[in-house]
N, CA, C and O atoms as a Tripos MOL2 file, in Angstrom:
@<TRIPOS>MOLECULE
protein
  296   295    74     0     0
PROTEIN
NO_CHARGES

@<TRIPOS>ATOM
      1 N          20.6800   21.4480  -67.3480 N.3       1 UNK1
      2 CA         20.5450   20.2560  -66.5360 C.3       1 UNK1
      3 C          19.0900   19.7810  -66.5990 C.2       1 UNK1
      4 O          18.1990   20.6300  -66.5930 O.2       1 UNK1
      5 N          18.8300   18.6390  -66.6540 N.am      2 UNK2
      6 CA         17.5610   18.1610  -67.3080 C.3       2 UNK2
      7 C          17.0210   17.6280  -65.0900 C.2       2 UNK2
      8 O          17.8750   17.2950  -64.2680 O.2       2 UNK2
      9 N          15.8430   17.7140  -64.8520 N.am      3 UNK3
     10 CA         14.9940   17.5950  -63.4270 C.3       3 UNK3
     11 C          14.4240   16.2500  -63.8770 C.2       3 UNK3
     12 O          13.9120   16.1020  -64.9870 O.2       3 UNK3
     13 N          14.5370   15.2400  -62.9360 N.am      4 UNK4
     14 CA         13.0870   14.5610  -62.3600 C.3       4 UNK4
     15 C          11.9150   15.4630  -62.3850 C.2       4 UNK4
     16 O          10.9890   15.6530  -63.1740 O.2       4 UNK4
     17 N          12.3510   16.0470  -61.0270 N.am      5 UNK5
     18 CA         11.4480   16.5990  -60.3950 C.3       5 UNK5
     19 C          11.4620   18.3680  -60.4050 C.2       5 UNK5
     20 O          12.4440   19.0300  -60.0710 O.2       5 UNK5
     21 N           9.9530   19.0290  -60.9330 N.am      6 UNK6
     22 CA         10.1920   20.0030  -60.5280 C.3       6 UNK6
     23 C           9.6400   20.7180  -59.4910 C.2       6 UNK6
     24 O           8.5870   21.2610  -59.8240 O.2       6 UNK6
     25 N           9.9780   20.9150  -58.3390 N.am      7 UNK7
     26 CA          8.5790   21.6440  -57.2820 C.3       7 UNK7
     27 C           8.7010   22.9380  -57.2890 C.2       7 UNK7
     28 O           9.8550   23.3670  -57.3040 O.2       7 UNK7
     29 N           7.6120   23.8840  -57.2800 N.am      8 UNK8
     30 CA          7.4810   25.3090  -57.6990 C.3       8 UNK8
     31 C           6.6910   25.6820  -56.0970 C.2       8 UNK8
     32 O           5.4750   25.4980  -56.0400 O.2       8 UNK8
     33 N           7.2190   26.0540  -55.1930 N.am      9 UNK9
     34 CA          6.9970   26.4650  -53.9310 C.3       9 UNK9
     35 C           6.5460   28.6690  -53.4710 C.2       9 UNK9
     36 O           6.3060   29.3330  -52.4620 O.2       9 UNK9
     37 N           6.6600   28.8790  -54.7520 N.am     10 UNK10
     38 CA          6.5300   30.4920  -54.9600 C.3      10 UNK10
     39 C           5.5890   30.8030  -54.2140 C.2      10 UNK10
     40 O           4.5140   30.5210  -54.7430 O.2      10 UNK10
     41 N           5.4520   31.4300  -52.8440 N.am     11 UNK11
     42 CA          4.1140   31.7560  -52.5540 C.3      11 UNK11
     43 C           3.6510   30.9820  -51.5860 C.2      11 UNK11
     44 O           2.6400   31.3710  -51.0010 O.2      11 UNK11
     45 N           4.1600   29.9410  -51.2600 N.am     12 UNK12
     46 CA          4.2790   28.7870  -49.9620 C.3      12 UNK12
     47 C           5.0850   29.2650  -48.5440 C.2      12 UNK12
     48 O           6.2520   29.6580  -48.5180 O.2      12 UNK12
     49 N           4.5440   29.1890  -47.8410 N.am     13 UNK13
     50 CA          5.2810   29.5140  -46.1750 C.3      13 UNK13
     51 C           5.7000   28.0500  -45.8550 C.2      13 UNK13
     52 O           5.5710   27.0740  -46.5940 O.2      13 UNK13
     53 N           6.2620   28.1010  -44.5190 N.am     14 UNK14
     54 CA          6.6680   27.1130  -43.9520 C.3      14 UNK14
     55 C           5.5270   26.2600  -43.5580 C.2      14 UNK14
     56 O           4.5870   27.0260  -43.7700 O.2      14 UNK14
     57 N           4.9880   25.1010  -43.0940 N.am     15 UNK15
     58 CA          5.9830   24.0980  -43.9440 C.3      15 UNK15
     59 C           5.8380   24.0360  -44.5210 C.2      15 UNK15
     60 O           6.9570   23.8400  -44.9940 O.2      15 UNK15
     61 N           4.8480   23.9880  -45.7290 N.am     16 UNK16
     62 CA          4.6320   23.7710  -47.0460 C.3      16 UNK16
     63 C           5.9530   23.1290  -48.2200 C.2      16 UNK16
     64 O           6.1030   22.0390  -48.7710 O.2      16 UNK16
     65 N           6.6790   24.3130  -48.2320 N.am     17 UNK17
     66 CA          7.9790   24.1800  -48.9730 C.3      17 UNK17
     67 C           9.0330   22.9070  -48.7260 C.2      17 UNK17
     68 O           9.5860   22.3070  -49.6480 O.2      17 UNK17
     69 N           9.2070   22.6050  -47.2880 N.am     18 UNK18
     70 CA          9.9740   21.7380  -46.9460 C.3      18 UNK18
     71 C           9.0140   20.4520  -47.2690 C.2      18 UNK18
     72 O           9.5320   19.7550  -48.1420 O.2      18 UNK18
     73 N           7.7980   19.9600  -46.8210 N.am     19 UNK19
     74 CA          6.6420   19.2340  -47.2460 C.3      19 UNK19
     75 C           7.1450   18.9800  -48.4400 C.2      19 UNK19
     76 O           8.0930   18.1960  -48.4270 O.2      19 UNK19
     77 N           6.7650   19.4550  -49.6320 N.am     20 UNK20
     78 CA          6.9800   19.1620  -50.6200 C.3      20 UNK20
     79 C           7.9430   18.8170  -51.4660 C.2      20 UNK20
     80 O           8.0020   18.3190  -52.5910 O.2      20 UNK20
     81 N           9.2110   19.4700  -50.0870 N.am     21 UNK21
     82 CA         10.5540   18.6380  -50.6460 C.3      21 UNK21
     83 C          10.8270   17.1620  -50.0900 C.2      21 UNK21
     84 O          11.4380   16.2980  -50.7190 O.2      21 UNK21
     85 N          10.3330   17.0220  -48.9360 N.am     22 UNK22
     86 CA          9.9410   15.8950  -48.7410 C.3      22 UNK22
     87 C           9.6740   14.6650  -49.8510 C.2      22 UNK22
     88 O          10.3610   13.7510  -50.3070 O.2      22 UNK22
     89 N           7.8570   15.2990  -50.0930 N.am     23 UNK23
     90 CA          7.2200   13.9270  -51.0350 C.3      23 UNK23
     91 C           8.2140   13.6940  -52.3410 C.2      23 UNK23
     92 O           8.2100   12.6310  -52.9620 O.2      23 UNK23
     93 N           9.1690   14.9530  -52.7240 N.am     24 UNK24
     94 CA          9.9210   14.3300  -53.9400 C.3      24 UNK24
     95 C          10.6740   13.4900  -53.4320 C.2      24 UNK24
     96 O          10.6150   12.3130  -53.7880 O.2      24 UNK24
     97 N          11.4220   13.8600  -52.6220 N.am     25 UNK25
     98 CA         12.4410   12.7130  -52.0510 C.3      25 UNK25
     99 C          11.7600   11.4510  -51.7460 C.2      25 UNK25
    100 O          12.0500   10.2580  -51.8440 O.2      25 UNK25
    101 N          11.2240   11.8140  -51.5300 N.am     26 UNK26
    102 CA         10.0520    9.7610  -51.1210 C.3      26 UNK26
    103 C          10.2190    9.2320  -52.5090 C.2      26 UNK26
    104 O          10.5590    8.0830  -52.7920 O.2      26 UNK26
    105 N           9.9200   10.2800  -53.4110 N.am     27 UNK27
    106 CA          9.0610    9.6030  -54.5360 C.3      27 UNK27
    107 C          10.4810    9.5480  -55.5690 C.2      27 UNK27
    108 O          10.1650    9.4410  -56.7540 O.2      27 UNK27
    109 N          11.2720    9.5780  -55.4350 N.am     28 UNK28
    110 CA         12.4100   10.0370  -56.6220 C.3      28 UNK28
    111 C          13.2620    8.7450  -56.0670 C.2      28 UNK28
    112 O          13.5090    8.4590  -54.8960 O.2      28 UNK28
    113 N          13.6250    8.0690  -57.2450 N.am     29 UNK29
    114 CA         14.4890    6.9880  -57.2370 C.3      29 UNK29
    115 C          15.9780    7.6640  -56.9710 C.2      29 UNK29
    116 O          16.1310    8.8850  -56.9740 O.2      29 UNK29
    117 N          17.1370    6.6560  -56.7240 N.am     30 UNK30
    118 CA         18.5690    6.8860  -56.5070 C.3      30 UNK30
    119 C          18.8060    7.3350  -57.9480 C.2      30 UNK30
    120 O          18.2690    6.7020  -58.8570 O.2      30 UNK30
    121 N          19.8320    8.7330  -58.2910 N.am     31 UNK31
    122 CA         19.9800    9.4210  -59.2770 C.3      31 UNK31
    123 C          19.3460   10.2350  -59.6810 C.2      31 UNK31
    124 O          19.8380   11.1960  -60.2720 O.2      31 UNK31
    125 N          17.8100   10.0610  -59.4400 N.am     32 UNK32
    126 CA         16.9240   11.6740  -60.0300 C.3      32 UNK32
    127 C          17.0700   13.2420  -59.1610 C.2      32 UNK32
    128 O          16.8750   13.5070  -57.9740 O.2      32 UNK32
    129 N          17.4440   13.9980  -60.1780 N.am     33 UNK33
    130 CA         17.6550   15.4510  -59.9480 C.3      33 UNK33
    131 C          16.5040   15.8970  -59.3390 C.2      33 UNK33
    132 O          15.5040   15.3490  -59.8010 O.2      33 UNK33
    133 N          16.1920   17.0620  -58.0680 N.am     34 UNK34
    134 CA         15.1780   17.4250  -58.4650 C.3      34 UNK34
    135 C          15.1220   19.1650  -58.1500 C.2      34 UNK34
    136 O          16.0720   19.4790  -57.4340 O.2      34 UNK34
    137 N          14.5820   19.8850  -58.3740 N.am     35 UNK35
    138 CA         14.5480   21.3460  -58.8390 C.3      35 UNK35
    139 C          13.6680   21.9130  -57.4020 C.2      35 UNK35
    140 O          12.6420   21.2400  -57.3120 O.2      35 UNK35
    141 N          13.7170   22.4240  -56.8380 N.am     36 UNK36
    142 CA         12.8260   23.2730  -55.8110 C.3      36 UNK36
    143 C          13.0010   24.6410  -55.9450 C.2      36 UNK36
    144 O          14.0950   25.1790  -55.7770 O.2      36 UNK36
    145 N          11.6060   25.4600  -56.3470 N.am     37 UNK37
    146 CA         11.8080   26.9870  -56.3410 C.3      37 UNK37
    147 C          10.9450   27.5130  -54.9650 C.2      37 UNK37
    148 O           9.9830   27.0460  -54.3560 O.2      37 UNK37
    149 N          11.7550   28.6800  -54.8020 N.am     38 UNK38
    150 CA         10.5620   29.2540  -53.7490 C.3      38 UNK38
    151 C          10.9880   30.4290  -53.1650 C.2      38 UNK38
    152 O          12.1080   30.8980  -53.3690 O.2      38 UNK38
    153 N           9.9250   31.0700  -52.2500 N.am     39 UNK39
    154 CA         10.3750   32.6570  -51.8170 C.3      39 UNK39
    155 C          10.4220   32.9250  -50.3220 C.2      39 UNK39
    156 O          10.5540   34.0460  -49.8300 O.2      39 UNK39
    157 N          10.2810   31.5870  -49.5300 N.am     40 UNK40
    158 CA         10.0960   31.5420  -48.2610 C.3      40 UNK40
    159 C          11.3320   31.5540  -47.3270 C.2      40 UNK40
    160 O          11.5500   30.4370  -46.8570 O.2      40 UNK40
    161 N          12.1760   32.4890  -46.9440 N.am     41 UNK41
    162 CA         13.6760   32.6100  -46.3780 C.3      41 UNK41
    163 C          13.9750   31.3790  -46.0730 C.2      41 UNK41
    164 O          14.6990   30.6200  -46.7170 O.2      41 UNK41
    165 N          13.2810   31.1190  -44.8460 N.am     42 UNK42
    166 CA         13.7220   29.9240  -43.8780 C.3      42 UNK42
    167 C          13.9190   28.7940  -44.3580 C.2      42 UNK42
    168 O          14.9070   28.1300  -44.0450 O.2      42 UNK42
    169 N          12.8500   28.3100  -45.3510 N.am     43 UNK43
    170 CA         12.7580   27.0370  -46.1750 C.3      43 UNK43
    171 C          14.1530   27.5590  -47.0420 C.2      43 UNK43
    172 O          13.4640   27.2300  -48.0080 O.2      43 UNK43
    173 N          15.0400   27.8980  -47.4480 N.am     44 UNK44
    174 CA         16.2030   27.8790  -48.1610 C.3      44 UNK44
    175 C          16.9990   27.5720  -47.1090 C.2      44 UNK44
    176 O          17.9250   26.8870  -47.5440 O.2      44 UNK44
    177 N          17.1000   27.7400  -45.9340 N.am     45 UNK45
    178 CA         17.7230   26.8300  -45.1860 C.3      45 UNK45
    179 C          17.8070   25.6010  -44.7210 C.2      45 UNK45
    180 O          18.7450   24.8560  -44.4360 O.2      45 UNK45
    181 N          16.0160   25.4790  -44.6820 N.am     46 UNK46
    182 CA         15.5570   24.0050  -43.9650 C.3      46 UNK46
    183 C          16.3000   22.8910  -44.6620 C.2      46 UNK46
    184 O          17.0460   21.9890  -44.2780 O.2      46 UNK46
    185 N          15.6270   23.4450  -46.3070 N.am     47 UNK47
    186 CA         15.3670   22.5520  -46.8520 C.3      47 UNK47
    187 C          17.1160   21.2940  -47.4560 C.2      47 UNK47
    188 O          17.3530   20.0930  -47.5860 O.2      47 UNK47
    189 N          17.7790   22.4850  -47.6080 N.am     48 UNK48
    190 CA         19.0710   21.4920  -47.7620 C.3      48 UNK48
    191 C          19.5430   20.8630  -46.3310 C.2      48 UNK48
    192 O          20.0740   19.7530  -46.3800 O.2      48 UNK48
    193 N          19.4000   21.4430  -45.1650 N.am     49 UNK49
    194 CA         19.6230   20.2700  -44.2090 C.3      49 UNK49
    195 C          18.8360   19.0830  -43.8780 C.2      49 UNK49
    196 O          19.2780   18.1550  -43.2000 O.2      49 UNK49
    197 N          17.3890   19.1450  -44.4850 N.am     50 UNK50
    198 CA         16.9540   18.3930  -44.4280 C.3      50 UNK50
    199 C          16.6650   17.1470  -45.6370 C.2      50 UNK50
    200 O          15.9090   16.1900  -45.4700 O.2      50 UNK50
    201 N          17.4770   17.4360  -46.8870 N.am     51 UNK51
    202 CA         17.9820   17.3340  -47.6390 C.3      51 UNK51
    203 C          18.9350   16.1110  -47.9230 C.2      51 UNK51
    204 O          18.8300   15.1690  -48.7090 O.2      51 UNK51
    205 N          20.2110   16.5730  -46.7090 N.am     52 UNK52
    206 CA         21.4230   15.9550  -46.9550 C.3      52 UNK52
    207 C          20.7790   14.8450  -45.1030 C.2      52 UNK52
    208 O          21.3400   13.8600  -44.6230 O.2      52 UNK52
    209 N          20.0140   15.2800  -44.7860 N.am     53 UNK53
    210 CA         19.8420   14.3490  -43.4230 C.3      53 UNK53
    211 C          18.7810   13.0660  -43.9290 C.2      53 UNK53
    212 O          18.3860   12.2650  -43.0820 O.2      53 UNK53
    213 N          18.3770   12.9480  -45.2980 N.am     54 UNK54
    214 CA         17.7480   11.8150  -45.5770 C.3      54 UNK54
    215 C          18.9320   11.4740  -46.7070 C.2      54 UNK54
    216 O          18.4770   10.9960  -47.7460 O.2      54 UNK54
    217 N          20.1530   11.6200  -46.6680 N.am     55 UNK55
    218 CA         20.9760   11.1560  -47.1180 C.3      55 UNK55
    219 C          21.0410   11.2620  -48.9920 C.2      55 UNK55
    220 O          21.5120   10.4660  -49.8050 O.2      55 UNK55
    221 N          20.3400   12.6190  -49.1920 N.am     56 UNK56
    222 CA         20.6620   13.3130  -50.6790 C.3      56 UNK56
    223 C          21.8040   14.2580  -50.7650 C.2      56 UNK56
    224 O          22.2950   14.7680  -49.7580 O.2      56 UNK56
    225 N          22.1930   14.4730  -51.8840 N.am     57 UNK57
    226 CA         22.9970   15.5420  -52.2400 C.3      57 UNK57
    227 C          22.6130   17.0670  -52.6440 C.2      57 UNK57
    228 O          21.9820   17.1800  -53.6950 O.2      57 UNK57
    229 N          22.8880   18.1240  -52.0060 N.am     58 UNK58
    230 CA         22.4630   19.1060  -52.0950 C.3      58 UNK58
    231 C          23.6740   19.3030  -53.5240 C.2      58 UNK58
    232 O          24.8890   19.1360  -53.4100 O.2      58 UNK58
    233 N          23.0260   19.6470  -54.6720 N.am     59 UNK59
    234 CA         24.3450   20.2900  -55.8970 C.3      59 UNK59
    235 C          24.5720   21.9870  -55.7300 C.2      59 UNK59
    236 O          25.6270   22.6190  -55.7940 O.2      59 UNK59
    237 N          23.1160   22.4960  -55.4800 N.am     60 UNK60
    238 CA         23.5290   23.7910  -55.4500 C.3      60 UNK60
    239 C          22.3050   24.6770  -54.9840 C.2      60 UNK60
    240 O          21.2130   24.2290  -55.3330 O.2      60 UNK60
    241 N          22.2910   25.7000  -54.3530 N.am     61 UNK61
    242 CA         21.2750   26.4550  -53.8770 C.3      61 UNK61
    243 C          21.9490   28.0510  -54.1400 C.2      61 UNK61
    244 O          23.0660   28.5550  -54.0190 O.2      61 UNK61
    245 N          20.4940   28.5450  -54.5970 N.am     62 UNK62
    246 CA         20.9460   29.8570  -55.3770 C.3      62 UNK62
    247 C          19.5870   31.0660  -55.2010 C.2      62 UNK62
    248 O          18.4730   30.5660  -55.0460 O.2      62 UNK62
    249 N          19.6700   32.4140  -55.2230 N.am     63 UNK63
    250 CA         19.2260   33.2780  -55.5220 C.3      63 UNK63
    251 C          19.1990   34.0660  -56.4200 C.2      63 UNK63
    252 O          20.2550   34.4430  -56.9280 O.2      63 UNK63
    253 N          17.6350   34.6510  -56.9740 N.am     64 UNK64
    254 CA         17.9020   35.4080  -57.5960 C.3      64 UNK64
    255 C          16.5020   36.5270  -57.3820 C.2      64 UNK64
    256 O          15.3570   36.1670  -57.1100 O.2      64 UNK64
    257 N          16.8590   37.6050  -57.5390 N.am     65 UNK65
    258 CA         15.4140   38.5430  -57.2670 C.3      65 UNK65
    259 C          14.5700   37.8380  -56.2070 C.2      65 UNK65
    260 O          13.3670   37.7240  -56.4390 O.2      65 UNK65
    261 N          14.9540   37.4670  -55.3330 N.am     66 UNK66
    262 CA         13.8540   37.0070  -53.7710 C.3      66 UNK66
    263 C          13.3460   35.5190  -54.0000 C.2      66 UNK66
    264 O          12.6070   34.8920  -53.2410 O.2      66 UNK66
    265 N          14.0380   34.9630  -55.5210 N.am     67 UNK67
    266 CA         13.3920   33.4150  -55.5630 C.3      67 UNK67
    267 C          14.6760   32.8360  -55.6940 C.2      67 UNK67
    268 O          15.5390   33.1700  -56.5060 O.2      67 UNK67
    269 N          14.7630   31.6580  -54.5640 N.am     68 UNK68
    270 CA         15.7240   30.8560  -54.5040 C.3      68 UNK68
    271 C          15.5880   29.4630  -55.2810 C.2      68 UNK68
    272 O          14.4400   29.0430  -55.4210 O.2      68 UNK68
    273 N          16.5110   28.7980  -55.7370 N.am     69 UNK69
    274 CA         15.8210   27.8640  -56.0960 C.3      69 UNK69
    275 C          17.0350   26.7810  -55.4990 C.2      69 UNK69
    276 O          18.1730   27.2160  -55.3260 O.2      69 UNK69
    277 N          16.7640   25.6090  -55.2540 N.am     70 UNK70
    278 CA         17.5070   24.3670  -54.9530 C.3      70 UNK70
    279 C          17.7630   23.1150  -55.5700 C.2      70 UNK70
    280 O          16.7830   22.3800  -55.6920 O.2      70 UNK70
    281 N          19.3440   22.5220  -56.1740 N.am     71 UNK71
    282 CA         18.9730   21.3380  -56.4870 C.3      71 UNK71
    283 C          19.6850   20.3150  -55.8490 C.2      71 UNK71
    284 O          20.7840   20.3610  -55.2960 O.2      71 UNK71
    285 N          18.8330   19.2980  -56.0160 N.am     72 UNK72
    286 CA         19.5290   17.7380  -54.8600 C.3      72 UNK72
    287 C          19.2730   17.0890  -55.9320 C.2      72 UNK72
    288 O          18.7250   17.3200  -57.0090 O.2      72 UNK72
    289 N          20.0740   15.7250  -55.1270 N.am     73 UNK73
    290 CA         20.2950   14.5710  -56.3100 C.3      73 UNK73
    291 C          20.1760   13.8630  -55.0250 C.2      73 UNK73
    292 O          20.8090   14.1330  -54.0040 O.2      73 UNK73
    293 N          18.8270   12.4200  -55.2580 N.am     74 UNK74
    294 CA         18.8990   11.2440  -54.6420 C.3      74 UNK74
    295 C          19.5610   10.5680  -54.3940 C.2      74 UNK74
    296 O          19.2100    9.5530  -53.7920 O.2      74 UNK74
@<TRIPOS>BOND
     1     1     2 1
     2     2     3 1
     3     3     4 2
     4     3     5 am
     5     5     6 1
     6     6     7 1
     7     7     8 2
     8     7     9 am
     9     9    10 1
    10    10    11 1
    11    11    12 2
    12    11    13 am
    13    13    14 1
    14    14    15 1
    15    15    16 2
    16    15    17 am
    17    17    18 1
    18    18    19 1
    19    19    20 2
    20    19    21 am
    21    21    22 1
    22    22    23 1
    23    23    24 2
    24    23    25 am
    25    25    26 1
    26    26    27 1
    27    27    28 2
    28    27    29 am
    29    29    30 1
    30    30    31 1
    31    31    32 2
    32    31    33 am
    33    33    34 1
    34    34    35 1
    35    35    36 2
    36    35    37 am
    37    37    38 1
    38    38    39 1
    39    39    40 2
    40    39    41 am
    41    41    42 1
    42    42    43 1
    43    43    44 2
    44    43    45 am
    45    45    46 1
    46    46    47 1
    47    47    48 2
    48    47    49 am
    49    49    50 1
    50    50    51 1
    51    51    52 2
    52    51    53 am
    53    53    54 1
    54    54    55 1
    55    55    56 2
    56    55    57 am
    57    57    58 1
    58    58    59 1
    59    59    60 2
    60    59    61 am
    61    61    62 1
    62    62    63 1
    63    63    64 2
    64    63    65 am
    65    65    66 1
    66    66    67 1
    67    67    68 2
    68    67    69 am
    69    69    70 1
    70    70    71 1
    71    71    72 2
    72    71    73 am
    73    73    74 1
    74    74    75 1
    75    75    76 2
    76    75    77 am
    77    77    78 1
    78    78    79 1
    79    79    80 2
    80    79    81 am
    81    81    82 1
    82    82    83 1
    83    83    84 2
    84    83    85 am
    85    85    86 1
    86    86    87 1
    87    87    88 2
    88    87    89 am
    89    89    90 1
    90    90    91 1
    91    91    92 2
    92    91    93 am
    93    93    94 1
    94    94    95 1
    95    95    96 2
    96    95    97 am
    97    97    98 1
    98    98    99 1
    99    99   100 2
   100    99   101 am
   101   101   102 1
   102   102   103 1
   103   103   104 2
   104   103   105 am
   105   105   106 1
   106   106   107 1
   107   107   108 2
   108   107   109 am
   109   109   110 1
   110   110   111 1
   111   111   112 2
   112   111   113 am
   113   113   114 1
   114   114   115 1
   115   115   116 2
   116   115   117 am
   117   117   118 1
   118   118   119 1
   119   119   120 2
   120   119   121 am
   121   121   122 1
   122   122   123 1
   123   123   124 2
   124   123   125 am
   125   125   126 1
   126   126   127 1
   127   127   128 2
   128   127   129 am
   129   129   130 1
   130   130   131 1
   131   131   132 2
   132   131   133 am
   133   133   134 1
   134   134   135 1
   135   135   136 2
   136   135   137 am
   137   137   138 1
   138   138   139 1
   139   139   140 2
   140   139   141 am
   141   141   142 1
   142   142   143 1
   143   143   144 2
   144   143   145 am
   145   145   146 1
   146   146   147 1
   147   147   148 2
   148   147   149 am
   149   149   150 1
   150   150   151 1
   151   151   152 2
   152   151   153 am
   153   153   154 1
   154   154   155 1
   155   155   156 2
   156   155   157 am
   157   157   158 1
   158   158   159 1
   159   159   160 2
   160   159   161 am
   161   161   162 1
   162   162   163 1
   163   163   164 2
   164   163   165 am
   165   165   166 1
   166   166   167 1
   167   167   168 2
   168   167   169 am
   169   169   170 1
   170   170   171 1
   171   171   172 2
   172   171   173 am
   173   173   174 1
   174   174   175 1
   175   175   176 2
   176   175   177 am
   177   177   178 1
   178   178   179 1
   179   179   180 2
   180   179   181 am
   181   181   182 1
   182   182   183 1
   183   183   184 2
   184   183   185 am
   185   185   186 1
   186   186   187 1
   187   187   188 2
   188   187   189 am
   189   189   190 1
   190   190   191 1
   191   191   192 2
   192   191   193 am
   193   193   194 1
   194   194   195 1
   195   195   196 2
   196   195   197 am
   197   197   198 1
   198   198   199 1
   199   199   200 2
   200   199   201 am
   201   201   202 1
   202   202   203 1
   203   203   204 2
   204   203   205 am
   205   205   206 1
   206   206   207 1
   207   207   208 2
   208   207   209 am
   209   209   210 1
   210   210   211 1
   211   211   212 2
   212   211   213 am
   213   213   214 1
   214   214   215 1
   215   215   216 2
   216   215   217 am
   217   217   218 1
   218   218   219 1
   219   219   220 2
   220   219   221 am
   221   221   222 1
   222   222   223 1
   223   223   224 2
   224   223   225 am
   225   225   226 1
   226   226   227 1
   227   227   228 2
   228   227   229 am
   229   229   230 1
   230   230   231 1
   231   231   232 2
   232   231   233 am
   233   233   234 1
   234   234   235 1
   235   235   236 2
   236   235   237 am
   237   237   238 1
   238   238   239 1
   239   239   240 2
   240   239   241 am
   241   241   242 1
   242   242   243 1
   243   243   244 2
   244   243   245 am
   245   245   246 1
   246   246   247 1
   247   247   248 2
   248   247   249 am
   249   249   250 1
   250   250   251 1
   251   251   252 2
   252   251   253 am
   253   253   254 1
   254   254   255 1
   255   255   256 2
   256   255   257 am
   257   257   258 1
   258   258   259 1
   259   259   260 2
   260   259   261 am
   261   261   262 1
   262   262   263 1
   263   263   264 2
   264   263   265 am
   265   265   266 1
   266   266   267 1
   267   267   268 2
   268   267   269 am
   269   269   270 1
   270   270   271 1
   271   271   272 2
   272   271   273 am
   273   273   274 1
   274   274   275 1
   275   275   276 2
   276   275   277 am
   277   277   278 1
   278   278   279 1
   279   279   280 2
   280   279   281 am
   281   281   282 1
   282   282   283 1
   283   283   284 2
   284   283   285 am
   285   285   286 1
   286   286   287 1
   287   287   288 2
   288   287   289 am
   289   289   290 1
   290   290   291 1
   291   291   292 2
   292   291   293 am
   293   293   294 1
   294   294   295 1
   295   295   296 2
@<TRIPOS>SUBSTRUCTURE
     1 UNK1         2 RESIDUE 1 A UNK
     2 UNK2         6 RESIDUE 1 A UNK
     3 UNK3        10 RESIDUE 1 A UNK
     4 UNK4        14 RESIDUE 1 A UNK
     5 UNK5        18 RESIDUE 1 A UNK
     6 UNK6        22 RESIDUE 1 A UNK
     7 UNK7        26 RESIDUE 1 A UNK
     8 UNK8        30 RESIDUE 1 A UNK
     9 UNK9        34 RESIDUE 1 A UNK
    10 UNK10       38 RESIDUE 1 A UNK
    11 UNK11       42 RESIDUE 1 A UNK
    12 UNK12       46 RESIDUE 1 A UNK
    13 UNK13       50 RESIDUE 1 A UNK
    14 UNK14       54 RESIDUE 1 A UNK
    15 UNK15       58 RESIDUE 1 A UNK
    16 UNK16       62 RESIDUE 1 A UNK
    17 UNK17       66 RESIDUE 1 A UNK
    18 UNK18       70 RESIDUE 1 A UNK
    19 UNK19       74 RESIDUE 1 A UNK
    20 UNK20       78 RESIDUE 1 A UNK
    21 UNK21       82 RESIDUE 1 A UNK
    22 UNK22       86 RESIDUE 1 A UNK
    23 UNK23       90 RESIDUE 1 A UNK
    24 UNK24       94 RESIDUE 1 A UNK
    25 UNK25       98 RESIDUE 1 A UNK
    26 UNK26      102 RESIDUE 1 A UNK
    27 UNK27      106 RESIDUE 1 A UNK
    28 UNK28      110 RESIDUE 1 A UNK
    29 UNK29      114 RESIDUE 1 A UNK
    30 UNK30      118 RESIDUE 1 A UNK
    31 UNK31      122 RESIDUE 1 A UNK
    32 UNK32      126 RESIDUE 1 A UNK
    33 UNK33      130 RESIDUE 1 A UNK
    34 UNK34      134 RESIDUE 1 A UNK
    35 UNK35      138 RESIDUE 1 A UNK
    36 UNK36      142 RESIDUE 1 A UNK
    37 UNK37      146 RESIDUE 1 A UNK
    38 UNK38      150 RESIDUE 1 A UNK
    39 UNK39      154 RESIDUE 1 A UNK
    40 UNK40      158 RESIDUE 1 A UNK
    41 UNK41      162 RESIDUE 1 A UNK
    42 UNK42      166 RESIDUE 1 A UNK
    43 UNK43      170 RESIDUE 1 A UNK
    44 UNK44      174 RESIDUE 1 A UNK
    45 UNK45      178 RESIDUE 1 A UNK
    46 UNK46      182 RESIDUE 1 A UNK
    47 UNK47      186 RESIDUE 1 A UNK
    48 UNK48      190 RESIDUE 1 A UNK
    49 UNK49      194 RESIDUE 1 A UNK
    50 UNK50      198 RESIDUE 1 A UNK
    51 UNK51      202 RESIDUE 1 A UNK
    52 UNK52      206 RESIDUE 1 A UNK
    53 UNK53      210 RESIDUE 1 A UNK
    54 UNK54      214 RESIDUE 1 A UNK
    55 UNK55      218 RESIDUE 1 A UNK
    56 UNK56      222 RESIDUE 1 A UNK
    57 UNK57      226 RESIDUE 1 A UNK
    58 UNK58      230 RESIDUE 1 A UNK
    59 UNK59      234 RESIDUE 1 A UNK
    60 UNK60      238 RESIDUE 1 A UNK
    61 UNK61      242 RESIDUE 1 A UNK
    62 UNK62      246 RESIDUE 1 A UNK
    63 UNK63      250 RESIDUE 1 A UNK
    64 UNK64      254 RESIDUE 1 A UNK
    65 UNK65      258 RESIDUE 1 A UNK
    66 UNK66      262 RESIDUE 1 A UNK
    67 UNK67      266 RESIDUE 1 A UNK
    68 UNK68      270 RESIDUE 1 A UNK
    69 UNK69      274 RESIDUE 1 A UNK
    70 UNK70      278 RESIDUE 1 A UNK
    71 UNK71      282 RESIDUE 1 A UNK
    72 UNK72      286 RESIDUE 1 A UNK
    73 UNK73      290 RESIDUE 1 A UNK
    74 UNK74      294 RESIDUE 1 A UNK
């Protein structure tokens, strides 16, 4: 699957992670994919409700070895 956007959050606490899922969503036109990685528990929760509450599509959120990664579509 080809990203807009990729944000690499590894190593980021709260808010940071959600922050930065934020500015993609500002910045990402209707249709661009965008990729969020990261290791911060909570932000794998935040971040798709906050996600689908600016009216994106969460496609899929996943783990692997303690890094989750997330993708939405504008």
């Amino acid at each position: 699957m080809k990203f807009d956007y990729v944000i690499d959050c590894i190593g980021l606490s709260c808010p940071m992670p959600l922050l930065e899922a934020r500015k993609a969503l500002l910045a990402a036109a209707p249709g661009n994919k965008i990729l969020i990685r990261g290791d911060h528990i909570p932000s794998k929760k935040e971040i798709p409700m906050a996600a689908e509450a600016a009216g994106a599509k969460v496609i899929d959120v996943a783990e692997e070895n303690g890094v989750w990664s997330i993708i939405i579509e504008k």
